[in-house]
C-alpha positions as CSV (number, residue, x, y, z in Angstrom):
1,X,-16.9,12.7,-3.4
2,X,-14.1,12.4,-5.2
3,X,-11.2,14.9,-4.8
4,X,-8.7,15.8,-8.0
5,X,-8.5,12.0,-8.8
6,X,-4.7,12.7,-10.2
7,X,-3.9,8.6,-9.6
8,X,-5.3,5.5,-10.8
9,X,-5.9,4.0,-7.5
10,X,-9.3,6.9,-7.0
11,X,-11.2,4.9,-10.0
12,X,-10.4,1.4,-8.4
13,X,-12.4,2.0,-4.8
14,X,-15.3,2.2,-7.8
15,X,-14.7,-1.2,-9.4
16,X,-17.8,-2.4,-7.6
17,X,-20.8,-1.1,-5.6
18,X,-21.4,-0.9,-1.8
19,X,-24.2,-1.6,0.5
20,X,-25.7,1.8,1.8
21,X,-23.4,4.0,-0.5
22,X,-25.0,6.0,-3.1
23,X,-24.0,5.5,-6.8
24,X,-24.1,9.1,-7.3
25,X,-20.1,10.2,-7.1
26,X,-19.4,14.1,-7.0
27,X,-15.9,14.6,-8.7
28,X,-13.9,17.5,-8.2
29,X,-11.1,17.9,-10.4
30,X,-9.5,20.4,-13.0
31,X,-10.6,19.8,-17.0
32,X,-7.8,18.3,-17.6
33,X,-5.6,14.7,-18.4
34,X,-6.3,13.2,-14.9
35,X,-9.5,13.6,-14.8
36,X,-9.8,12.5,-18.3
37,X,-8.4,9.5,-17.2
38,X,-10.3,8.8,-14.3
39,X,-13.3,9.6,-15.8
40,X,-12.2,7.0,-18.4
41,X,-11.6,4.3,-16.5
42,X,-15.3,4.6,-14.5
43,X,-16.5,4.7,-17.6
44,X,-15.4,1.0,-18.3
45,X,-16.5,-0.4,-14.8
46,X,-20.0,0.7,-15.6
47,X,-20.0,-0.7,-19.3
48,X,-18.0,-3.8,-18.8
49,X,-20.2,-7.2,-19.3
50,X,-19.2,-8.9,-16.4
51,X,-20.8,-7.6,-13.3
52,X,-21.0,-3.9,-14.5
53,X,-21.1,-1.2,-12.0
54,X,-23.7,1.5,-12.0
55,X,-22.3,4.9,-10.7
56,X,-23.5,8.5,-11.3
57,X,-21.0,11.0,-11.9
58,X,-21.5,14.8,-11.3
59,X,-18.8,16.3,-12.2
60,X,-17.7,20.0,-11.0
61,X,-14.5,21.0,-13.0
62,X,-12.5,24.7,-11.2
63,X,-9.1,26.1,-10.2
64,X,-9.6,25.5,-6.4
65,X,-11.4,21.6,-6.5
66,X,-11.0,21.1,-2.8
67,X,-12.7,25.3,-1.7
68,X,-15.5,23.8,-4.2
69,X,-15.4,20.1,-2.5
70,X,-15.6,22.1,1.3
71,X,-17.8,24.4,-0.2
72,X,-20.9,22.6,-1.1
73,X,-20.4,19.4,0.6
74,X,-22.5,16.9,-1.4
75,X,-21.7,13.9,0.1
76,X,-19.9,13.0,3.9
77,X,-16.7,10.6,2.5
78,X,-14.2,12.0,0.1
79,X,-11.8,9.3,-1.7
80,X,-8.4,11.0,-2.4
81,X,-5.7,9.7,-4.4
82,X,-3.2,12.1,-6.8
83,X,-0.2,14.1,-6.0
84,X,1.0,13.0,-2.7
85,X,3.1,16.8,-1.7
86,X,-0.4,18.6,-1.1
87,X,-2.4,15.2,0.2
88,X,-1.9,15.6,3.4
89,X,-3.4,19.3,3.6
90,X,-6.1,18.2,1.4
91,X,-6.7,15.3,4.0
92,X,-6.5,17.7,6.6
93,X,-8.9,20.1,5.4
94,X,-11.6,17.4,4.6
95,X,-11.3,16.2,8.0
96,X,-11.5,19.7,9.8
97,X,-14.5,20.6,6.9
98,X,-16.2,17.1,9.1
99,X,-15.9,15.0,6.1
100,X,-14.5,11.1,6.5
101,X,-11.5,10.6,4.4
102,X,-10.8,7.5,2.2
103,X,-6.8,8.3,1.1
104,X,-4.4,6.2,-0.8
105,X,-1.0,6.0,0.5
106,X,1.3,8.0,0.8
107,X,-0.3,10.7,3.3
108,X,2.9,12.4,3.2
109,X,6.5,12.2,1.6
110,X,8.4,14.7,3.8
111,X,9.4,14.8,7.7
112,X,8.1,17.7,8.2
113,X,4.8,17.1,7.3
114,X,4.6,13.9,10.2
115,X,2.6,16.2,13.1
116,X,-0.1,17.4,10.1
117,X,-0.6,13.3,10.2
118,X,-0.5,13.2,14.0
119,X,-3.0,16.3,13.6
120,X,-5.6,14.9,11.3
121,X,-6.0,11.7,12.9
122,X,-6.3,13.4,16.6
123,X,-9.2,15.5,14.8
124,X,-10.7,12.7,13.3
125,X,-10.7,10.8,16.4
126,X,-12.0,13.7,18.8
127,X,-15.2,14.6,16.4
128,X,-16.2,10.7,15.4
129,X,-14.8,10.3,11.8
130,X,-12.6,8.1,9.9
131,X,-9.7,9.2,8.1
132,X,-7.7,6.1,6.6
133,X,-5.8,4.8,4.0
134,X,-5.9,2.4,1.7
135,X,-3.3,-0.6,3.0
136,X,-4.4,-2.9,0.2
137,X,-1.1,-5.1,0.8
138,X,-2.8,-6.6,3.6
139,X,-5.8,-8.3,1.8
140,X,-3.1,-9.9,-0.5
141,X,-3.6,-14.0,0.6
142,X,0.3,-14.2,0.5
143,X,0.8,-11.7,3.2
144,X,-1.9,-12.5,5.1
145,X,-0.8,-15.8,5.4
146,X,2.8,-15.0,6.8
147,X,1.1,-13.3,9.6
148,X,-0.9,-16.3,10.6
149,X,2.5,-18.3,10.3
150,X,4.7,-15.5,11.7
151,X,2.8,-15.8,15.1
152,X,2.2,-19.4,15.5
153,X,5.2,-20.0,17.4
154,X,5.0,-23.9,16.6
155,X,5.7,-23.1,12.9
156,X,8.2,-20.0,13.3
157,X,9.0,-20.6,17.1
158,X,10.0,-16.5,17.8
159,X,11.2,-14.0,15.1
160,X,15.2,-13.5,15.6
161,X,16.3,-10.1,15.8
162,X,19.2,-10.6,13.4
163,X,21.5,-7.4,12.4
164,X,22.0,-4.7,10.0
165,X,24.0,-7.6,7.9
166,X,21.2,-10.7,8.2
167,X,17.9,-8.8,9.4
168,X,15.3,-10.6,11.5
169,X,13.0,-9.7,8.1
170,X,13.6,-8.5,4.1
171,X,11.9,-7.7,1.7
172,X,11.8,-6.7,-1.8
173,X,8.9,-4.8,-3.7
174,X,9.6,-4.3,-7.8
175,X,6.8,-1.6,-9.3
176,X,6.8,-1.4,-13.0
177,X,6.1,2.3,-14.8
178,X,4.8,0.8,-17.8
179,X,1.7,-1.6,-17.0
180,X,-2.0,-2.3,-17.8
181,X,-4.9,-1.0,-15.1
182,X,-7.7,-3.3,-15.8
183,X,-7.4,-4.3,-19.3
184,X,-5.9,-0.9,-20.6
185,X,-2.9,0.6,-21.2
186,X,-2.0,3.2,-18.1
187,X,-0.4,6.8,-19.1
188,X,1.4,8.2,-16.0
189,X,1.0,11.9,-16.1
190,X,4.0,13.6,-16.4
191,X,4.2,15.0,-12.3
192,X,4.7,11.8,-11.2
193,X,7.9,11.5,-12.4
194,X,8.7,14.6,-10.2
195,X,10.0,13.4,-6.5
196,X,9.1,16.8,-5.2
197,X,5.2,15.9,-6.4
198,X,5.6,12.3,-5.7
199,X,8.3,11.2,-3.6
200,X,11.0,8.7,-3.8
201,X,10.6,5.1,-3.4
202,X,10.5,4.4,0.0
203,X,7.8,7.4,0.6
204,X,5.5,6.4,-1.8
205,X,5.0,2.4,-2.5
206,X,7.6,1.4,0.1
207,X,4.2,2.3,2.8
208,X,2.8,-0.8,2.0
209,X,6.4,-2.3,2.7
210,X,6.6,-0.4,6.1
211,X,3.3,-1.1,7.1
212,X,3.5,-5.1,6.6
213,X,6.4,-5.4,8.8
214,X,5.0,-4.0,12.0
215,X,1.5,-5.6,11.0
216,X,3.1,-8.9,10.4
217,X,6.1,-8.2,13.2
218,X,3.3,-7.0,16.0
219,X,-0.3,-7.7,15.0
220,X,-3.1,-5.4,17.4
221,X,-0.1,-3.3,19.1
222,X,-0.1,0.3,19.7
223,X,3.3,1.2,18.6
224,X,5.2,4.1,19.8
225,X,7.9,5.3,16.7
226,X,9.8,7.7,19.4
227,X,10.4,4.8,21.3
228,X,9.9,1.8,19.2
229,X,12.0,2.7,15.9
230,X,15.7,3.1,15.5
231,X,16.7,3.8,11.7
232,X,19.9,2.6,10.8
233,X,20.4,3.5,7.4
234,X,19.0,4.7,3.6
235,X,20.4,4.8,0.3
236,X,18.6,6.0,-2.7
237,X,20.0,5.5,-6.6
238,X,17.8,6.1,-10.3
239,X,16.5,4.1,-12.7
240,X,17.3,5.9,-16.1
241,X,14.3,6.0,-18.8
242,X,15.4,6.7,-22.6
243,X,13.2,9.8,-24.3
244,X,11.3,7.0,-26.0
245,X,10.4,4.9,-22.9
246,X,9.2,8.4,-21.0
247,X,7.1,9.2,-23.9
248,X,5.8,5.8,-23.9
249,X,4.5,5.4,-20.6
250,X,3.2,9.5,-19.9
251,X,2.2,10.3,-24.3
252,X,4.6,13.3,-23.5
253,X,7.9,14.7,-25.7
254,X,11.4,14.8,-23.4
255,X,14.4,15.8,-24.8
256,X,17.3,13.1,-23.7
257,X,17.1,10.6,-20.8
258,X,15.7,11.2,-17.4
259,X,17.5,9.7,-14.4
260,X,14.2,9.1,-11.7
261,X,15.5,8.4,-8.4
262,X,12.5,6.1,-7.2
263,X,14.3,3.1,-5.8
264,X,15.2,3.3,-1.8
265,X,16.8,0.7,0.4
266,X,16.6,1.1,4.1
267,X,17.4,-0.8,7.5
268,X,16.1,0.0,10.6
269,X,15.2,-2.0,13.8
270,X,11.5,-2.5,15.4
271,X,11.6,-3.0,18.6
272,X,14.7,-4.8,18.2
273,X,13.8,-6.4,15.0
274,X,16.0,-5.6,12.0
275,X,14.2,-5.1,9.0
276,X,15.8,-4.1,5.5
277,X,13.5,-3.6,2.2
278,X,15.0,-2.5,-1.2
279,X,11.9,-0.5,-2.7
280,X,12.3,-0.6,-6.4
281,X,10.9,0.7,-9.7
282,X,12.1,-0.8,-13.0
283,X,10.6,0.5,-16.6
284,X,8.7,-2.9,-17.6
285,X,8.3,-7.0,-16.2
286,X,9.9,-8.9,-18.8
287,X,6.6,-11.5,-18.5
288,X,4.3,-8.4,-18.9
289,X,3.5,-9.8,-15.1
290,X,2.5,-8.0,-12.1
291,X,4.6,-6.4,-9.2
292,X,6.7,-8.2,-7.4
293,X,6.9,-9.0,-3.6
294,X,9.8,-11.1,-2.0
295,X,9.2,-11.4,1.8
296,X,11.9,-13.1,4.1
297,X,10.9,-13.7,7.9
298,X,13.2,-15.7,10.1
299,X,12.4,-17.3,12.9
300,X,14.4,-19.8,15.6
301,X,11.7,-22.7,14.1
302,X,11.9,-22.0,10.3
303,X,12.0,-19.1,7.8
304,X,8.9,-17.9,6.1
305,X,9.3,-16.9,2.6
306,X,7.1,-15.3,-0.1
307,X,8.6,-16.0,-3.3
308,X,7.0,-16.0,-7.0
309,X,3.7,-15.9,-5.1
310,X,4.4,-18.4,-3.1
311,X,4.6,-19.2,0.6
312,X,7.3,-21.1,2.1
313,X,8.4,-22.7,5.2
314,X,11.8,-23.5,5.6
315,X,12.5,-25.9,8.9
316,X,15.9,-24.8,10.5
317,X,16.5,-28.1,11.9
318,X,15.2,-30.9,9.8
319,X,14.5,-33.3,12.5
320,X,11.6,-30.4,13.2
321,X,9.6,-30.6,9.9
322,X,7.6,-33.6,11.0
323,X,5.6,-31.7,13.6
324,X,5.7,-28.2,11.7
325,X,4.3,-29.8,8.4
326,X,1.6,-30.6,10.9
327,X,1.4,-27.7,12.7
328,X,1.0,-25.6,9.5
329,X,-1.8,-28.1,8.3
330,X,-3.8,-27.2,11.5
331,X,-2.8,-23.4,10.9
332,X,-4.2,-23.4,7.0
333,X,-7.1,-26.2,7.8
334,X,-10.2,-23.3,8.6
335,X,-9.6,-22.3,4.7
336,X,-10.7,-25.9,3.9
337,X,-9.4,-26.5,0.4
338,X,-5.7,-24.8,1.2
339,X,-2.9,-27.3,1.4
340,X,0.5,-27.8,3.1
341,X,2.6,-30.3,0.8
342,X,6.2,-31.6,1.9
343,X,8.3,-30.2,-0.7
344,X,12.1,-31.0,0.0
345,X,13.5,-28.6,2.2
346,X,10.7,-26.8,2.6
347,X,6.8,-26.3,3.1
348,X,5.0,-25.2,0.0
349,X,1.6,-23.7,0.9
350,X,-1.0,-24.6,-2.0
351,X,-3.0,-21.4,-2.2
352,X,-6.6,-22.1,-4.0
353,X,-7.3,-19.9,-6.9
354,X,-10.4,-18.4,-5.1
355,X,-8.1,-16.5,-2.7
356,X,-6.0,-14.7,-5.2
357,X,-8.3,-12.2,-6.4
358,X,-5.4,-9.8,-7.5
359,X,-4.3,-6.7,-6.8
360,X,-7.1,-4.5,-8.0
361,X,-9.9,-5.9,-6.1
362,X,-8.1,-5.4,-3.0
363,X,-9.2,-1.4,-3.3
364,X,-12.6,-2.5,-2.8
365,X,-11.9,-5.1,-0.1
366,X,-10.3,-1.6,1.9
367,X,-13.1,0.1,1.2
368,X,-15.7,-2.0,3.0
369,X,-13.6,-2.4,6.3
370,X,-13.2,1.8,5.6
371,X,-17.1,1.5,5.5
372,X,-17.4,-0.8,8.3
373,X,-16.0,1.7,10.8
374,X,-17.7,4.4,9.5
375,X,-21.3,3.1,10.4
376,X,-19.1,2.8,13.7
377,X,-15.7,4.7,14.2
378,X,-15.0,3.7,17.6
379,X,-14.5,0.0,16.4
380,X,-11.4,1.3,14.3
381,X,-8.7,0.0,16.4
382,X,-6.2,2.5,18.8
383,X,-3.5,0.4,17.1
384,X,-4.2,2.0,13.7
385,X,-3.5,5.4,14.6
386,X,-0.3,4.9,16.7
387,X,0.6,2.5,13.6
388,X,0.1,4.9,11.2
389,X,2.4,7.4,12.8
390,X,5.5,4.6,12.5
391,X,4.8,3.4,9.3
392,X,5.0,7.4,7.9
393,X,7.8,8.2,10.4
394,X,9.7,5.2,8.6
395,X,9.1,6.3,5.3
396,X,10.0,10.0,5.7
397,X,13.0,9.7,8.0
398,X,14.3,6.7,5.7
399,X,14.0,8.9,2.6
400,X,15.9,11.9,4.5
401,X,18.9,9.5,5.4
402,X,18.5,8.2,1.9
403,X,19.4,12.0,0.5
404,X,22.3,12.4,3.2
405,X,24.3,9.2,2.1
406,X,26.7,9.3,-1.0
């Protein structure tokens, strides 16, 4: 089932089929643009020529789409991905209706909605279903890679903790508001440029910022964010779209500029690791190119980097490189035709073409593991629940501080 498909990222966990999962799809949605949309962009998966998907909509359009969804219960998964205010009581009542939930991020965008989380996932756990969310960052070859280098201690030796001024790890995400979903121009509606509807940077996209760090930082750890997470500080600023550039990217009339406070930067410390990420927005990539991702990671050994889609390792003591060129070539060798080349300064990572499938097929990448544990949920690990609590504690409580500073 599909719940109110309001975002993009709902049609792209159907850009290919599953093993053991129906192709019939119940939507419910109101008649309107979003579901328009969505219904749109199915529409092209199943006709494309290449490797055309096969789904069966039935589509049930009311007022109250999620009483209808709970009401007649058609299926036992429900994908959810639109506003991100009411997701979390839409998540909530899925999983207390017995239904697995498939969510994109952000399950919530305000503080005080952290114990519905902590509520959810205790359900979930305590009647055997799987409520999860789609962290498609991780199946990204570039970050998956840092966390293979990040804990091989002969390539990074340990991770320094650095300080608010030179954190242990930065990063840097740019989203663009005007861009093409698979081939096609995408038209925002116009609630997303609402932060009440949507949230602000850091709550929304900045998850998949959050969530790398402690999966890169502390790989298969329980993490405890009472104990574990000390913010440090938030600041929040706009970036300002003309009438013609709004109308552009959501086909709707606005009368003057709208100043759409989307970009956060915020510093805190994981268990004594400082971390800083500026979470940005801009209006369009000058290339027409994808988002952006600039990953820092220093270590006592070498720095990791993620750059232009590339991995780096930077020795800190050049006498060193000899034996972590090699150490990095024994790290990378069980991909077979990946390469570490001696490139100056630095370790360039030659990443083959097969492993950057893009961003889009990462959806469907999430939604086999999400499968995976649900023909099993004990196998989902303890560490994603305590994980998920951090990475939403982060994002709220960063956002907050964010609106206090001037």
């Amino acid at each position: 089932m599909t719940l109110d498909p309001g975002h993009f990222h709902a049609s792209l966990v159907q850009k290919e089929m599953y093993p053991g999962v129906s192709p019939r799809v119940t939507v419910y949605a109101p008649l309107g643009f979003d579901l328009i949309e969505h219904l749109g962009r199915v529409a092209r998966f199943n006709l494309r020529s290449d490797r055309p998907t096969h789904w069966e909509l039935d589509i049930h359009t009311s007022d109250d789409p999620l009483a209808q969804m709970l009401r007649e219960k058609p299926g036992n998964v429900a994908v959810i991905a639109g506003r991100n205010r009411p997701k979390i009581d839409r998540i909530q009542a899925s999983v207390n209706a017995g239904l697995n939930v498939l969510s994109d991020k952000p399950w919530v965008i305000r503080s005080a909605d952290l114990p519905k989380v902590s509520a959810t996932l205790d359900t979930a756990e305590r009647n055997g279903l799987v409520a999860y969310d789609l962290m498609t960052e991780r199946y990204e070859v570039t970050n998956y890679l840092l966390k293979e280098l990040a804990n091989d201690p002969q390539i990074v030796g340990r991770i320094v903790p650095g300080d608010a001024q030179n954190p242990g790890v930065y990063m840097e995400s740019i989203h663009w508001l005007l861009k093409t979903v698979d081939g096609a121009p995408l038209l925002r509606p116009v609630w997303f440029f609402d932060t009440n509807e949507q949230g602000e940077g850091l709550s929304d996209v900045g998850t998949h910022l959050v969530d790398l760090a402690a999966w890169t930082l502390y790989p298969q750890t329980i993490l405890d964010y009472r104990a574990d997470i000390k913010m440090e500080g938030a600041k929040r600023f706009p970036t300002t779209m003309t009438a013609d550039e709004y109308k552009r990217v959501t086909g709707s009339p606005r009368n003057g500029p709208l100043d759409y406070y989307c970009n956060t930067v915020v510093q805190y410390a994981l268990r004594g690791v400082h971390v800083k990420l500026d979470v940005l927005w801009k209006y369009q990539s000058p290339t027409n190119g994808p988002d952006t991702l600039i990953a820092v990671y220093r270590g006592t050994r070498s720095r990791l980097e993620i750059r232009d889609g590339q991995v780096s390792i930077v020795p800190s003591n050049a006498a060193d490189k000899a034996a972590i060129l090699e150490a990095t070539r024994q790290r990378v060798a069980h991909y077979g035709d990946m390469k570490a080349n001696d490139a100056g300064d630095r370790i360039q990572l030659t990443i083959p073409d097969r492993l950057r499938v893009g961003h889009e097929a990462h959806f469907g990448e999430v939604a086999k593991k999400f499968f995976e544990y649900l023909k099993n949920p004990p196998s989902m690990p303890a560490w994603e629940k305590a994980n998920m609590m951090a990475k939403y504690y982060v994002t709220t409580a960063g956002v907050d501080l964010s609106q206090q500073s001037k």
